[in-house]
N, C-alpha and C positions, 0 to 999 in steps of 0.2 A: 515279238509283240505284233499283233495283230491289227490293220487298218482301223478295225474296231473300237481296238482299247484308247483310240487318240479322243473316241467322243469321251471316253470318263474322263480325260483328262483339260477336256474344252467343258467340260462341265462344273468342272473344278475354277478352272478360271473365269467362269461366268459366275461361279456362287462369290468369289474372294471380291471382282470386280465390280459387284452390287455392294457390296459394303462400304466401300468406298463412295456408293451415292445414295446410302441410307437418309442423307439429309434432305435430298428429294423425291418425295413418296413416289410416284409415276415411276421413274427410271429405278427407283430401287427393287419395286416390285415385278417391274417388267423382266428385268434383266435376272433376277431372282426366277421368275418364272421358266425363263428358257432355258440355268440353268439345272431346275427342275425337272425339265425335260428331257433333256440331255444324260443326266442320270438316271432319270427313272428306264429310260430306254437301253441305255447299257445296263442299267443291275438286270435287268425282264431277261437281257439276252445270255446273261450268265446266269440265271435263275437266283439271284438275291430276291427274295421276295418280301424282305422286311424291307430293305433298300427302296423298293419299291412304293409298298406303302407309307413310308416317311415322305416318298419324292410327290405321291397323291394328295396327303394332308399339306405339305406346303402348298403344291400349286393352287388348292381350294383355298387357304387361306390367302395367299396373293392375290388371288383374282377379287376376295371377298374384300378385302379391302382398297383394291383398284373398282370396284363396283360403289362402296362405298364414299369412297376420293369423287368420284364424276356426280355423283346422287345428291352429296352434301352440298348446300346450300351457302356460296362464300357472300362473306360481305363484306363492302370495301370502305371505307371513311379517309377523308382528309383534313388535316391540321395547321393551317399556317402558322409559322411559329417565325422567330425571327432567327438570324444565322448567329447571331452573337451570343443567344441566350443559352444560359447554361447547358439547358437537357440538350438540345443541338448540338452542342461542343460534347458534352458526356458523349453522345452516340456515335460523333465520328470520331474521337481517341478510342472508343472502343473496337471500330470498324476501322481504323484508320490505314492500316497494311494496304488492305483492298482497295479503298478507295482513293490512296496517292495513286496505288497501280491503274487503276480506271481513268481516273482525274484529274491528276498532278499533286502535289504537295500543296498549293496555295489555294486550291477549290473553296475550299469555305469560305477563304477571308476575299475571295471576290465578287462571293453571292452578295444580292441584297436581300432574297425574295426568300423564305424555303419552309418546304411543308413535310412533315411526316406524314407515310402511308401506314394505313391500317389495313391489317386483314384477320378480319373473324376477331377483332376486338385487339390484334397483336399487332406493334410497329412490324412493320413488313420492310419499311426501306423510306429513302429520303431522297427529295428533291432540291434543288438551292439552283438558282436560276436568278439573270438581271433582266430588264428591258430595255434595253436599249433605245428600240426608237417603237410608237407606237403601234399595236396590236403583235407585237412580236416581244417571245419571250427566249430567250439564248438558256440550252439549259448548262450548268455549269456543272452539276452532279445529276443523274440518274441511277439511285442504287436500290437495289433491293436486295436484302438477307439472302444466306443458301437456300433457307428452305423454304423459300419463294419463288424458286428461278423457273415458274414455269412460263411464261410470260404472260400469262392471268393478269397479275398487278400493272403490268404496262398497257395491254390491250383495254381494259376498262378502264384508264385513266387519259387515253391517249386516243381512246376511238369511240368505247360505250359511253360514258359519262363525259362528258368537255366543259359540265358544266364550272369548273373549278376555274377554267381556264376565262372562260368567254363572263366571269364574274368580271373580272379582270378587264376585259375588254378585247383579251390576247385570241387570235384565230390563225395563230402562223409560231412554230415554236421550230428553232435549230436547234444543233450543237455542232460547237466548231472544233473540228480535228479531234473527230474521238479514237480514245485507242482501238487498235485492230481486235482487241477483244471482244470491244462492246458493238463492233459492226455490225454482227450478225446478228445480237438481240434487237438495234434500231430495224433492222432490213425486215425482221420479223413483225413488228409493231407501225408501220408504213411509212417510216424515212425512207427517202431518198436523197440521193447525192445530188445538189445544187448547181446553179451555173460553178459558182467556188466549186472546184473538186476536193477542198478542204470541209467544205460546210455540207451536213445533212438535213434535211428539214421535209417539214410536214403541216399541213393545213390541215385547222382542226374547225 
């Protein structure tokens, strides 16, 4: 076997490896596309030429809908709702796995405050947060659905729009000791780590 034949086979694993993130458009397409690529250049090198043009209609239809994805016009809404009320509780027994893992087991029953996110008319994810002391809001949940994970729903909620917040009065929002999961989406959305090196936060 040939240096060569390794790209059919990194090709392979870049098609399997997209499927697994079919539930977010961007990464499923991208990673789709490379291994696109990847094929279509080894079939061309062993003259598969149907191989080939199967590998060209994917990658035009990837792109066609990553062209599509950035074009579409999202649109975001929020809901205050309260944390005891039923649909609240329906969405986090639904979600419930993920969001012990991000949040702990008691997350809801120590909100006071929490809003469903919308996107393009769809619950996208939920917030449940107390205030502690004035203008500051501690968030207790921050979630958003898989196939929202791009950090879209956090950056216009948490930087384009504030207006939800500063209704409120709130211009200073933490969260205390998030799991190591969720670090990297706060770091991306403009937490920083506080005098606490337990607490994150951000001025909004």
């Amino acid at each position: 076997m040939s240096y060569f034949d390794f790209l059919g086979y990194i090709s392979i694993l870049f098609f399997v490896f997209s499927f697994f993130l079919k539930k977010t458009v961007v990464k499923f397409h991208a990673i789709n596309t490379i291994g696109c690529v990847c094929l279509g250049i080894y079939s061309f090198k062993i003259k598969l030429l149907p191989i080939v043009l199967f590998c060209f209609i994917m990658i035009t239809f990837n792109l066609c809908n990553l062209i599509k994805h950035f074009r579409d016009k999202i649109s975001f809404d929020i809901l205050p709702i309260k944390p005891n009320e039923e649909i609240c509780l329906f969405y986090y027994k639904k979600n419930k796995k993920t969001l012990d893992e991000l949040f702990g087991t008691d997350a809801i029953s120590e909100a006071t405050n929490a809003a469903f996110i919308f996107r393009n008319n769809d619950i996208a994810g939920l917030i449940a947060y107390v205030i502690p002391e004035t203008g500051t809001a501690r968030l207790i949940i921050d979630f958003v659905s898989q196939k929202y994970r791009d950090c879209a729903t956090g950056r216009y909620f948490f930087n384009q729009d504030v207006s939800f917040w500063h209704s409120q009065g709130i211009e200073r929002l933490e969260i205390y000791a998030p799991s190591a999961k969720h670090i990297g989406y706060l770091e991306k959305i403009g937490f920083k780590q506080g005098n606490d090196p337990a607490t994150w936060e951000k001025t909004i």
